[in-house]
LOVO-350954 format. One record per atom (N, C-alpha, C): x, y, z. Coordinates in steps of 0.02 Angstrom, whole numbers, plus 50000, padded with zeros to 5 digits. Each point is the difference from the previous one (the first is absolute). Layout:
N
XYZ ...
//
This chain:
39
491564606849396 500345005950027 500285004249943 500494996249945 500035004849953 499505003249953 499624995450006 499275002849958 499795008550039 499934998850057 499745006050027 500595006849990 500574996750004 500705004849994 499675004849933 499984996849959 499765001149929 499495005049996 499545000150012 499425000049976 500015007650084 500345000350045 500055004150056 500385006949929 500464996049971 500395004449936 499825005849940 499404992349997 499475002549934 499875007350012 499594998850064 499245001950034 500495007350005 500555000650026 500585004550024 500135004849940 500094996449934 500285004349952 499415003449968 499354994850015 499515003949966 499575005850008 500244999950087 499695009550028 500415003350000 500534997749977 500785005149977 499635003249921 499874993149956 499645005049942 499565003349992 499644998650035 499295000950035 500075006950003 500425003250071 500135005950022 500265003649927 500594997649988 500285005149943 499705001449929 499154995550014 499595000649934 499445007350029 500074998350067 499295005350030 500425006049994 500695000450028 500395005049982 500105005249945 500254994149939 500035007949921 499064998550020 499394997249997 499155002049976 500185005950066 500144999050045 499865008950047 500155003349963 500644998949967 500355008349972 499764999849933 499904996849980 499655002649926 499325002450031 499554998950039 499335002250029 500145008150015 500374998050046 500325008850004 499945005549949 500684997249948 500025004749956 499205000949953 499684992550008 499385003049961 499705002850042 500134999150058 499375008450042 500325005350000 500914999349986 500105009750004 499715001649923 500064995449933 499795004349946 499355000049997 499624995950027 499185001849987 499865005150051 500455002050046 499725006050070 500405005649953 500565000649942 500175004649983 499585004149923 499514994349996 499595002349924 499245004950014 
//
């Protein structure tokens, strides 16, 4: 049972980084399409 507690934790924090890694690659993607749409 605590094994799963755990690992329910892991799994938890790691689409937390997950998300806030896809997050800044959007916005840096962004800004590289406003300066390559501004050249």
């Amino acid at each position: 049972m605590k094994i799963k507690k755990s690992l329910k934790t892991k799994i938890k924090s790691f689409l937390e980084m997950f998300a806030e890694t896809t997050q800044d690659l959007s916005k840096k993607l962004g800004f590289f399409n406003l300066s390559m749409l501004k050249n």
